[in-house]
N, C-alpha and C positions, 0 to 999 in steps of 0.2 A: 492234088488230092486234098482232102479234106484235113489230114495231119501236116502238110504243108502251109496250110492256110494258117494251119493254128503255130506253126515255128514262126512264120510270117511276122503276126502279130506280137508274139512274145520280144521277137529283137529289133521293133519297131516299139512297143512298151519298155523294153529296157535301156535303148537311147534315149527316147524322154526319161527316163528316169534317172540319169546322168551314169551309167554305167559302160564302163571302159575296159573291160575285162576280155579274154582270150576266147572268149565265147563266140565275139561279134564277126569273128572271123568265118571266112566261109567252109561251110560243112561241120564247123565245130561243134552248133546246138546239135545237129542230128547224131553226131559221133557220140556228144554226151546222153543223151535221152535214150540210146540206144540201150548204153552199159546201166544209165538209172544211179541207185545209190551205192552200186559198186565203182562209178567213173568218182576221182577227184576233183574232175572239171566240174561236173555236175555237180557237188556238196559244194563245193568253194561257192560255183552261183547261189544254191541255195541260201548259203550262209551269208551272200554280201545282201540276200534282200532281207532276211530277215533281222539283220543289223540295221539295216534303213528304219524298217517296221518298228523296231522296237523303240527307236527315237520318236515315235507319236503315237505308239500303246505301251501300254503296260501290261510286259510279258516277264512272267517269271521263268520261264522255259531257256533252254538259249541252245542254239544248235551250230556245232564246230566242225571245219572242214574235215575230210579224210585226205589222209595223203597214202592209202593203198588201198584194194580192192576188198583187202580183209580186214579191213576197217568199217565193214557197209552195214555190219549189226549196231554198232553205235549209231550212226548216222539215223538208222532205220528207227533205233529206241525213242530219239531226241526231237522227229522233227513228228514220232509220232503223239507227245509226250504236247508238242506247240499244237498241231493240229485241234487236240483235244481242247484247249484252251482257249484258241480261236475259233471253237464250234463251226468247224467245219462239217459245210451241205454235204459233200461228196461222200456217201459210206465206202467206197470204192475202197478210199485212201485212209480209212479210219477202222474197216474192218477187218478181221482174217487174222493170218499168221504174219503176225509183225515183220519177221524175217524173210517174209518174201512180197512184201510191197514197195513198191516205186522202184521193181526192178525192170518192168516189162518199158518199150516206148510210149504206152496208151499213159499208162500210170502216170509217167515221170512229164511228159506234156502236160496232163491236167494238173498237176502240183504246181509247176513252174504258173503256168494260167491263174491258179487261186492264189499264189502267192504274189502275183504281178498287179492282179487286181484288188489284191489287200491293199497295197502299199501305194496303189493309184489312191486308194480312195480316202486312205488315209491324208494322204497331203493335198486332196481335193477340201475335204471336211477343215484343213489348219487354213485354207484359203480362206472361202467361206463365213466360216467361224471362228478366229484368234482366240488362241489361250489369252488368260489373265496374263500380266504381270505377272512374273516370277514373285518379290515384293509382295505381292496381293495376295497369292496365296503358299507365301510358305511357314515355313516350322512357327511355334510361336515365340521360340528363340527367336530367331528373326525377325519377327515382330517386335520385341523388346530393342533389339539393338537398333533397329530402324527410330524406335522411339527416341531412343537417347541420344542419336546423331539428331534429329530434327529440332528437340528444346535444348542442344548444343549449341545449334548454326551451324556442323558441322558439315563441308562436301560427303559427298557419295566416295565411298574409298574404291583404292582400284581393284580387280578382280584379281589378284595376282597376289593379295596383303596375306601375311598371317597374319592367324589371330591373338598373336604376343603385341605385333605390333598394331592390329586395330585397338587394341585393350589398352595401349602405352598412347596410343593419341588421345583417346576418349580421357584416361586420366588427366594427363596433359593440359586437354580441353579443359578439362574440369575445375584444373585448381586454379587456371585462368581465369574462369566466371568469377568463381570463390572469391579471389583475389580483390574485384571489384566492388565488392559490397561487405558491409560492417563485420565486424567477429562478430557482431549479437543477431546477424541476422538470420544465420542456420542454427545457432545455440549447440550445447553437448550433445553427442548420443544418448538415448537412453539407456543403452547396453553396452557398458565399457569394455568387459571383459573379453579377448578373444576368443573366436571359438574356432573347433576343430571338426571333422568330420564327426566323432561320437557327440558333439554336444548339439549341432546339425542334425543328427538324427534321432536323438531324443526329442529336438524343441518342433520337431516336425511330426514326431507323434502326438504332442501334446495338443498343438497346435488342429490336428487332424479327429481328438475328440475333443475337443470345444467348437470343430466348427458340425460334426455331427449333432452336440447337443444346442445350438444355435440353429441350424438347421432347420429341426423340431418347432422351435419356437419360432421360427420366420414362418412355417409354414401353418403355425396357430394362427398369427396376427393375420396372414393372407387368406385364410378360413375367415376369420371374424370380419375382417375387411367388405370380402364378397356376399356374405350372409347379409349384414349391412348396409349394403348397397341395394341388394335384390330386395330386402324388405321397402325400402324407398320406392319400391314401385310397385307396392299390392294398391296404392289410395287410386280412388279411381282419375284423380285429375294425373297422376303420374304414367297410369296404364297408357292413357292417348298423346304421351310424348316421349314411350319405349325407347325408339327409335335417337330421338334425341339426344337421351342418358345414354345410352352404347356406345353412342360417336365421342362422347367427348369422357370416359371414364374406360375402355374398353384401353385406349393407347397409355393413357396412365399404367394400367393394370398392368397391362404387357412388359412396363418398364421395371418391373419390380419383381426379381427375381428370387429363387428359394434358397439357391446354392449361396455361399458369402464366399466371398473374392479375399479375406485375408487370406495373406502367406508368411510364410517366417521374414521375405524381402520387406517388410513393413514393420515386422520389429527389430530387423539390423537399420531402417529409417529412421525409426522414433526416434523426436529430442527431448529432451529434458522436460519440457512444456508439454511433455504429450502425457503425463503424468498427474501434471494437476488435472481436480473433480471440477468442473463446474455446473454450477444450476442450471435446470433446465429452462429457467426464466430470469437468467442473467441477459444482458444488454447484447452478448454479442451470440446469442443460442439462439434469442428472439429473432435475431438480423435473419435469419435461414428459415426459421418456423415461423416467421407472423403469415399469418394470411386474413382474408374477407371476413374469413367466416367468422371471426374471433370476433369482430366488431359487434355482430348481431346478439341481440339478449331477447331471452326467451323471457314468455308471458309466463304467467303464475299458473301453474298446472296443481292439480285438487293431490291432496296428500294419500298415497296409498298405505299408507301405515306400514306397519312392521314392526314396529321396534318392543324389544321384548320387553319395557317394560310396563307394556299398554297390552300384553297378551294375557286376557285372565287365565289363572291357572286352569286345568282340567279337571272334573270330575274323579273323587275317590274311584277306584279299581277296587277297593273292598271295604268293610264298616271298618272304624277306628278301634284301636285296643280300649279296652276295657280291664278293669282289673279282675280278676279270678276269684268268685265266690266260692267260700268253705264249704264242704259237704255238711250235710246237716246230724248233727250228734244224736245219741240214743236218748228214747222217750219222751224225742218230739213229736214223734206219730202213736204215743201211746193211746192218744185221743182217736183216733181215725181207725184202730185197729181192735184196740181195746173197749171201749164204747159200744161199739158196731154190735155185739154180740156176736161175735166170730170169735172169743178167746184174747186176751190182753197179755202183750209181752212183755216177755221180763226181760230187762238190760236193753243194752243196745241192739240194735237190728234182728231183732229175734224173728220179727217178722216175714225175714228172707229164711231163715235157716229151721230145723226141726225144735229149737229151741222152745221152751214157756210151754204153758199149758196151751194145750189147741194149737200145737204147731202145722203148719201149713194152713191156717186160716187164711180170712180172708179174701185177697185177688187172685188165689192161688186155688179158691173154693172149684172154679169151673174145670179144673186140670185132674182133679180128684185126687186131689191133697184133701183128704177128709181130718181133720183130729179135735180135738176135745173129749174133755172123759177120759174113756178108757180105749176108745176106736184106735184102729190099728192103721198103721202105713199099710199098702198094699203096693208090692213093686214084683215083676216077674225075673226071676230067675232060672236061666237051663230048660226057658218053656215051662215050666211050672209057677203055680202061682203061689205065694209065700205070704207069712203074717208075723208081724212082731208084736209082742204086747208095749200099747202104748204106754199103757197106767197114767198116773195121775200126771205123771209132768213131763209125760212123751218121751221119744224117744231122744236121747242124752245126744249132745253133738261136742265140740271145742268152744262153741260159741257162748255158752254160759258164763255170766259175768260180766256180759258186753265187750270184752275183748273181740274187736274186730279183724287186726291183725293176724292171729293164732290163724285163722280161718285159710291165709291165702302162706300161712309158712310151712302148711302140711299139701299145699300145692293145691286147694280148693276140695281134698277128698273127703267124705261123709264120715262121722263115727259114728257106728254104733252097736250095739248088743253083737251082731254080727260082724262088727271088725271092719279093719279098712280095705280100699282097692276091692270091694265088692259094684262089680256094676249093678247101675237101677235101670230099670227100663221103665217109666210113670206111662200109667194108662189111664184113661179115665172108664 
């Protein structure tokens, strides 16, 4: 039958796959497949291939024999738990009530099937395709110490070392090198003082914002850089050798990274000499920074000016101070009002107020300020219309005398025959 065919092939896949188990026995797969994930037989097999599998995937899952029948909700949890992880095709074995999958024969053959043919194809694929070195890609721990065996001369140590005693060769190593060459040739540390876990993690926070505020600034200069460069090729002789400039400034660029590479291993390095400033066009700064370019001198380019003290000032924003002319004093205008034949005042500014003969002369003639003589003010009050006798020297106000002050200490209000705080309403 067709479930034959496929026991068949499962313990003909499980010999090639070096398995040596109680299985390969006759009648055994059918006895297990029968009972599913309540047999012990059955999970045991499961469990040795997904131990194989997991030595060329990475499975976070892991699934453990049973050793009774009511042990088979575990089993059923854990290998439903792998399935998911391995996206498995089959919804058969992926869907339903947890607790009753890969109990039936159909079930428990097609499991065994996908998980025979996982672990086929996995060590088909490490044929094929070899991982890296181990070496190549691990931790970057391990990167470091590989480092430091290599500019040692150090052998490859055995797999079997602690790491008190790889640490105790590498020293070892070390004060050997040391040994050979001058006491001036490594010079002092530059950090004598011991340090402890807390002073470790203080110099690694400091250390961690000076490289955020370095950062910042690597990544200005790497802006101005490229802006720079890109402007090098608006001219038109530039534009027709694109192409050119990419190739050989594109792999530069790439080399120059934003992140910086110190770590605190750099300042438990430093010697003494890491301390001194030097110029950046001292003899031995220049030895690293000379290049071609330096050689070349520019022609005489036309002067764009700038400088502030070739900038004429600007234009006033408003007229210059001026000093502040005096009002003009009483019976300066005697001429212009007095003259006129409109009534001449007496004192000072009579001319504004009811003062002098012919008060309200004048500029004030059109507003029907009439006076002179004996002519009266006419002002309306309570809708009625009212008369004062002017008589000869009108009507009397504060202003007599030319005292012009009095006028504005009674708060600007009229005196007369009629009393204060009377309002006027002038009509013509």
């Amino acid at each position: 039958s067709n479930l034959t065919g496929m026991e068949n092939d499962i313990l003909v896949s499980l010999e090639d796959l070096g398995y040596q188990g109680p299985i390969l026995e006759d009648g055994a797969l059918e006895c297990a497949v029968k009972a599913g994930a309540a047999s012990p037989e059955y999970t045991k097999l499961c469990a040795w291939i997904v131990s194989e599998l997991k030595l060329y995937c990475k499975l976070d899952e892991l699934v453990h024999a049973t050793n009774s029948p009511t042990e088979a909700e575990s089993f059923q949890l854990e290998m439903s738990g792998l399935l998911s992880e391995l996206a498995c095709p089959y919804s058969v074995l992926i869907t339903g009530d947890i607790t009753q999958r890969f109990l039936n024969k159909e079930d428990s053959l097609l499991l065994l099937t996908y998980l025979v043919s996982e672990l086929e194809a996995s060590r088909m694929i490490l044929v094929h395709k070899p991982q890296k070195k181990a070496q190549e890609s691990g931790t970057p721990v391990f990167q470091e110490l590989k480092a430091i065996c290599l500019v040692l001369g150090m052998s490859k140590p055995p797999p079997n070392i602690t790491m008190f005693q790889f640490f105790t060769g590498i020293e070892k190593k070390l004060k050997e090198v040391i040994g050979r060459v001058p006491s001036s040739h490594i010079g002092d540390p530059l950090m004598k003082k011991p340090l402890g876990p807390v002073h470790l993690e203080k110099i690694e926070a400091i250390n961690q914002t000076l490289m955020n505020d370095y950062d910042v600034r690597r990544k200005m200069l790497l802006k101005r850089l490229d802006v720079t460069v890109q402007s090098f090729g608006w001219s038109d002789r530039a534009k027709t050798r694109a192409e050119q400039l990419a190739k050989v400034y594109q792999p530069l660029r790439s080399a120059l990274i934003n992140k910086s590479r110190i770590s605190v291993a750099h300042l438990l390095a430093a010697r003494q000499d890491f301390s001194k400033i030097l110029r950046t066009s001292s003899g031995k700064i220049r030895e690293k920074t000379a290049c071609a370019i330096n050689k070349v001198l520019m022609g005489r380019v036309p002067d764009r000016g700038g400088r502030p003290c070739e900038i004429e000032p600007p234009p006033p924003e408003m007229p210059s101070w001026q000093k502040r002319q005096d009002a003009p004093q009483g019976g300066h205008y005697r001429g212009h009002y007095g003259g006129s034949g409109h009534g001449g005042g007496r004192g000072g500014y009579d001319q504004y107020s009811q003062g002098g003969r012919g008060g309200y002369q004048g500029n004030f003639q059109e507003a029907g300020y009439h006076g002179g003589g004996g002519h009266h003010d006419t002002y309306h009050q309570d809708g009625n219309w009212h008369h004062e006798r002017g008589g000869g020297r009108g009507s009397q106000n504060l202003n007599q005398g030319g005292q012009f002050e009095q006028f504005f200490q009674y708060g600007g209000q009229q005196y007369s025959q009629a009393g204060f705080n009377q309002p006027r309403y002038y009509t013509s």
